[in-house]
C-alpha positions in Angstrom: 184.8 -37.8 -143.3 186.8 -38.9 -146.3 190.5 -39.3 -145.9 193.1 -38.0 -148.3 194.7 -40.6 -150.6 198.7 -40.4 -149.2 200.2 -38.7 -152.2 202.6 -41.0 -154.7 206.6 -41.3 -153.9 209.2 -41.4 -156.2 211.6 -42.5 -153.4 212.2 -46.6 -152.9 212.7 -48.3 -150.0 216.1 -49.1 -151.4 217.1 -45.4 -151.4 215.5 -45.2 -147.8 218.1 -47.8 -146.6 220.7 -46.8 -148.3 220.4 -43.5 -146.9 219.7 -45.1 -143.6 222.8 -46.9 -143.9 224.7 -43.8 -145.1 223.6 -41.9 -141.3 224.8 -45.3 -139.5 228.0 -45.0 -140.7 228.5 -41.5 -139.6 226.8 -42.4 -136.3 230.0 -44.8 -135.8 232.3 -42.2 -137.5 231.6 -39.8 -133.8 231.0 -42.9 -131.8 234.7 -43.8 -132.2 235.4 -40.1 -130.5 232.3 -39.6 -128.2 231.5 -42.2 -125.5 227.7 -42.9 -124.3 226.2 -40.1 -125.9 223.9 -41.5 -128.6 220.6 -39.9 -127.6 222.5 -36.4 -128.0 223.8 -37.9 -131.5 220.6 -39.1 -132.5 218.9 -35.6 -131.6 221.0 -33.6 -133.7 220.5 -36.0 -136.7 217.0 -35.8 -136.5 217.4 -31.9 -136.1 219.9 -32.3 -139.4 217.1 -34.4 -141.1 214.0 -32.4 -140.5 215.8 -29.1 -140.5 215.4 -28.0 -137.4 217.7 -26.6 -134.4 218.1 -28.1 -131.2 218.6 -27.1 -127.7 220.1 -28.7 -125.3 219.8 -28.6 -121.2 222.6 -30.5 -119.2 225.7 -29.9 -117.1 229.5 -29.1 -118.4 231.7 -31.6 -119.4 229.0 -34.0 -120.7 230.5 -33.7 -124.5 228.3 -31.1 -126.3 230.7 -29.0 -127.8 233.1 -32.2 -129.0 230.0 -33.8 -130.3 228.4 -31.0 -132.7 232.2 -30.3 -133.6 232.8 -34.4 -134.2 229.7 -34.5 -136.4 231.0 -31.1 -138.4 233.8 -33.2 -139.1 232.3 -36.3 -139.9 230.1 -34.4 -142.8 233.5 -32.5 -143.6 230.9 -29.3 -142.8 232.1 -26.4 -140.8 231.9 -25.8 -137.2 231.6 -22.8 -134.8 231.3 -22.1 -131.6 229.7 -18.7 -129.5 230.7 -18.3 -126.1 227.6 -16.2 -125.1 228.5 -13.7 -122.4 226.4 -10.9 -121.2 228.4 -8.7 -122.9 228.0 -10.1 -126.1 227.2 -7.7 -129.1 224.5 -9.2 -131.9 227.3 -7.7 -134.8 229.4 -10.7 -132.4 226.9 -13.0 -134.0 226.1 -12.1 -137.3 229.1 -10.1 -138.3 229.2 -6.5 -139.4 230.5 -3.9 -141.7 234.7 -3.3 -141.5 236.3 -0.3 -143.2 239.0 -0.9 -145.3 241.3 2.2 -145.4 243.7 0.9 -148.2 240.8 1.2 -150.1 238.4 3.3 -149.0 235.8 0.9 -149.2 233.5 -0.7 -146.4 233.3 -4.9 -146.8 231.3 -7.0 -144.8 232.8 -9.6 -142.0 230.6 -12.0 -141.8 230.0 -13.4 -138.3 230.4 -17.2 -136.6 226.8 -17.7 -137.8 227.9 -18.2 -140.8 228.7 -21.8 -140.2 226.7 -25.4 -141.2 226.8 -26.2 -137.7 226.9 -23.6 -134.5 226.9 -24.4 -131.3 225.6 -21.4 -128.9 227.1 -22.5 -126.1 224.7 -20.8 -122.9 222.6 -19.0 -125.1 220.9 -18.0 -122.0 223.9 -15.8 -120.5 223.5 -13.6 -123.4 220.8 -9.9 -123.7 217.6 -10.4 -125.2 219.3 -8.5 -128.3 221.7 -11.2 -128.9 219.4 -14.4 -128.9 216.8 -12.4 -131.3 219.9 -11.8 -133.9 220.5 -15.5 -133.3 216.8 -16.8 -133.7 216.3 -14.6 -136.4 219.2 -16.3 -138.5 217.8 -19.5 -136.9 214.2 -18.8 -138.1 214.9 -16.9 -141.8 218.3 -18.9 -142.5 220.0 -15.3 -143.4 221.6 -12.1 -142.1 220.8 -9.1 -143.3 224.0 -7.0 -143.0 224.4 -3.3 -144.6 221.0 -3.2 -146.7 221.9 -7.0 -148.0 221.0 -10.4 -146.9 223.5 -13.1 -146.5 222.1 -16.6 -147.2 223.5 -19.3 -144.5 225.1 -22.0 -145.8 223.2 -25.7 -146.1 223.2 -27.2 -144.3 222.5 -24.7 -141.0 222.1 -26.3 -137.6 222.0 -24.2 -134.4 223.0 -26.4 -131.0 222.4 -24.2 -128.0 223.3 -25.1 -124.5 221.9 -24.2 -121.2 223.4 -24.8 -117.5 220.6 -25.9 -115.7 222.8 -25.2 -112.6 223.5 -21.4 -112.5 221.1 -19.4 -113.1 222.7 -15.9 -112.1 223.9 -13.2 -114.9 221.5 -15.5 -117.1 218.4 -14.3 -119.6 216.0 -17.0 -120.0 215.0 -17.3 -123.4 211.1 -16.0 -124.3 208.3 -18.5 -124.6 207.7 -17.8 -128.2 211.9 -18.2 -129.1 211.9 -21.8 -127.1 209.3 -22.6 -129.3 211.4 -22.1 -132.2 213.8 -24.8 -130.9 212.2 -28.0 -132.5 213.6 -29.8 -130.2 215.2 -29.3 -126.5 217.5 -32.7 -125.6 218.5 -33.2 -121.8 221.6 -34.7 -121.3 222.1 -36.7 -118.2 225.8 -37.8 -116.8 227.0 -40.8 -118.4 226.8 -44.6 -116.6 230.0 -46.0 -115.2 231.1 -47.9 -117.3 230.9 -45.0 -119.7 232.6 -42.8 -117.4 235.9 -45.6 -117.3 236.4 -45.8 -120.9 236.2 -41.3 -121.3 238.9 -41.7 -118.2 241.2 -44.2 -120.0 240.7 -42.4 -123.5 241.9 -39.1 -121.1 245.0 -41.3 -119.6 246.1 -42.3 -123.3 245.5 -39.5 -125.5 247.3 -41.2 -127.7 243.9 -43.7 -127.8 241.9 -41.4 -128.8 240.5 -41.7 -132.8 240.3 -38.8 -135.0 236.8 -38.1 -136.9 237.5 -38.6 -140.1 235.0 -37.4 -143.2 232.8 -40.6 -143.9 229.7 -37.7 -145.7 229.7 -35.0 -147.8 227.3 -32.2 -147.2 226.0 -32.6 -150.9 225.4 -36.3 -149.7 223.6 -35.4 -146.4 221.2 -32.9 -148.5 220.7 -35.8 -151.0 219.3 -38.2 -147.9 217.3 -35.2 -146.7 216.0 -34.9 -149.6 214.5 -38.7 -149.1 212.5 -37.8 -146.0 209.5 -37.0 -148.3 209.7 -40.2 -149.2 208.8 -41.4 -145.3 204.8 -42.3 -145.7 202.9 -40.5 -142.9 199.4 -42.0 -142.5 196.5 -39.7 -141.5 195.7 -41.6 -138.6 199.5 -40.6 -137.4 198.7 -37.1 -138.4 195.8 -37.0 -136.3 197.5 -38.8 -132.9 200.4 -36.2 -133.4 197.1 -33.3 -133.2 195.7 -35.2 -130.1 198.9 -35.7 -128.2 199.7 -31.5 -128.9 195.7 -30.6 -128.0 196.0 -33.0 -125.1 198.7 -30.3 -123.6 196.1 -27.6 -124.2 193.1 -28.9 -123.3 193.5 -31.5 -120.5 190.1 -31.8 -118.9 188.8 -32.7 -122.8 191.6 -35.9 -123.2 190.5 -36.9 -119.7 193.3 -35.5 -117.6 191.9 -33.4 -115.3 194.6 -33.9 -112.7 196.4 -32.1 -115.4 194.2 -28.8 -115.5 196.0 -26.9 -112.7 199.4 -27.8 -113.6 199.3 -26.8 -116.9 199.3 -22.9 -117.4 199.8 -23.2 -121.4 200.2 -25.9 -124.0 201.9 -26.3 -126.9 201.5 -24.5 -130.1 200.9 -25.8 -133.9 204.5 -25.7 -134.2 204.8 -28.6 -132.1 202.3 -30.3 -134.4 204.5 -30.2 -137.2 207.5 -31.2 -135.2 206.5 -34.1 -134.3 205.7 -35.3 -137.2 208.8 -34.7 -139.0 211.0 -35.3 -136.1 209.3 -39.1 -136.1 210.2 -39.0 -139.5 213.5 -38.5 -139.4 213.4 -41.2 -136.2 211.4 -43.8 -138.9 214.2 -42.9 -141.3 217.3 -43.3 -138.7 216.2 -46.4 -138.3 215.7 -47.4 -141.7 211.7 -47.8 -142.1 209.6 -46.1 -144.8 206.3 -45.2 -142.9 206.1 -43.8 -139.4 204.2 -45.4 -136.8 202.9 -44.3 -133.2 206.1 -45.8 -131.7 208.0 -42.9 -133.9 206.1 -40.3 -132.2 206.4 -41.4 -128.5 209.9 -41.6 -128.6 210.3 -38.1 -130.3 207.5 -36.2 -128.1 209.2 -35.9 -125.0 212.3 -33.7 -127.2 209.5 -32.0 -129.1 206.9 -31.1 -126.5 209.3 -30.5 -122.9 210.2 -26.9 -123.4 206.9 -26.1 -125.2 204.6 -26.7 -122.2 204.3 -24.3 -119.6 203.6 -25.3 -116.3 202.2 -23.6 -113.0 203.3 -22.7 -109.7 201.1 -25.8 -108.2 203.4 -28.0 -110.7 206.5 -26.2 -109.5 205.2 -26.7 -105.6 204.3 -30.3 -106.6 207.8 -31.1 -108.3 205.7 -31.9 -111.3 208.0 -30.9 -114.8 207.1 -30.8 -118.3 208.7 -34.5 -118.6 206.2 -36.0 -116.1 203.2 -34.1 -118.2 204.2 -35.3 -121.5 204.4 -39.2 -120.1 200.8 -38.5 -118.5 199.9 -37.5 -122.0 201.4 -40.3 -123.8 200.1 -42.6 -121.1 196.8 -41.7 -121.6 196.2 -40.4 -125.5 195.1 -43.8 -127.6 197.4 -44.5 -130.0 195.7 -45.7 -133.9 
């Protein structure tokens, strides 16, 4: 079978490291406030880069909220956060139509979605008609509010927590709305060493940096606009395929131990977020091409809350995690 010619680029690989260069620098801008955190920095970069949201699993007081806020800052962007309760209206969300008596006239109040960067914090405490006004922003990047839509600002990142820990008063989020997420970050506790220098900062406050603006938000859309530039070789198109049918279809990628732990795989979606998240990763890191090594560190992020597993996986202790690394383990790479 013949395969395509790549398509030409207009974009150099001195724009590629400038623009590389241009994400370090706000990398250190929030690494001066946020300590031992850089996969949770990194993850929203990428989600920044390739336009996607992100949703992130881990326990309080691990930093999420100070880190979306301290790269809202850094991009001089603004910030917002949702405390989802189970009494949480979507008009909460998205706003809603206020009558003005002075006038006579209805105007429209936009809602916290209305923000380049939102952090839902425990989406999953909210009713199933909150999270679809959320993922339908998420999704359609507008609001539709008294007959008009409402474009969101761009940049638009959604961040959403869950509390892995309590799982009472909570609605878990739909299969097909995870899957809207492109990718779901974990966020362990940090080391001890870590853990000293956030108690020190804590002791001094007066040690503690302030995020200053080192980006503009028509600068970040300018180095997004590169990532087309980031050559993606068929044969990388095709492992991404693999590694997502490989999820589907076990016994056919010779994984049959896999077969009855794995109830569904991942959809097409994840196909195409994989290969823009290793894009963005490639372009973090200053390359112009992607290679395998791109898409094994992103897959675990992209694939986790995409595959389904079954009760034997659940009775086994087997997780998502432990499926992907099968899959990577065993998929050859081009």
């Amino acid at each position: 079978m013949h395969e395509p010619t790549p398509l030409p680029s207009d974009v150099t690989d001195i724009e590629i490291h400038d623009g590389s260069a241009k994400l370090a620098g706000l990398v250190a801008a929030v690494e001066r406030v946020i300590v031992g955190q850089r996969g949770l920095i990194d993850g929203m970069l990428i989600g920044l880069l390739a336009d996607g949201h992100v949703l992130v699993e881990g326990v309080p007081g691990l930093a999420k909220s100070l880190t979306v806020q301290s790269i809202a800052r850094a991009l001089g962007g603004t910030f917002r956060r949702i405390q989802f309760t189970p009494d949480l209206l979507p008009s909460d969300v998205v706003g809603t139509q206020v009558y003005q008596p002075s006038t006579g006239q209805w105007s429209v109040r936009e809602g916290p979605v209305f923000a380049n960067l939102v952090l839902a914090d425990e989406v999953n405490r909210a009713p199933a008609k909150v999270q679809s006004a959320l993922l339908e922003a998420m999704q359609e990047r507008q609001v539709s509010l008294a007959g008009e839509t409402h474009r969101l600002p761009k940049p638009f990142l959604v961040l959403a927590t869950q509390n892995p820990l309590e799982q009472d008063g909570t609605y878990a989020l739909p299969e097909a709305q995870l899957d809207r997420f492109m990718l779901k970050l974990v966020v362990g506790y940090p080391d001890k060493s870590d853990e000293r220098e956030v108690v020190h900062r804590q002791l001094d406050r007066g040690s503690v940096p302030e995020v200053e603006p080192v980006m503009t938000l028509d600068e970040l859309l300018a180095v997004r606009a590169l990532l087309g530039g980031i050559h993606v070789d068929d044969r990388i198109v095709r492992y991404a395929v693999d590694l997502v049918d490989a999820s589907r279809h076990p016994a056919e990628a010779g994984l049959e131990d896999l077969v009855p732990l794995v109830r569904y795989g991942a959809s097409p979606r994840a196909s195409i977020a994989l290969v823009q998240a290793a894009r963005a990763r490639a372009f973090l890191d200053g390359h112009a091409f992607v290679s395998p090594h791109d898409l094994k560190r992103v897959a675990p992020d992209v694939l986790r809350h995409r595959i389904l597993t079954t009760f034997e996986a659940e009775a086994r202790s087997v997780d998502p995690d432990a499926i992907v690394e099968r899959i990577l383990e065993s998929v050859p790479i081009p």
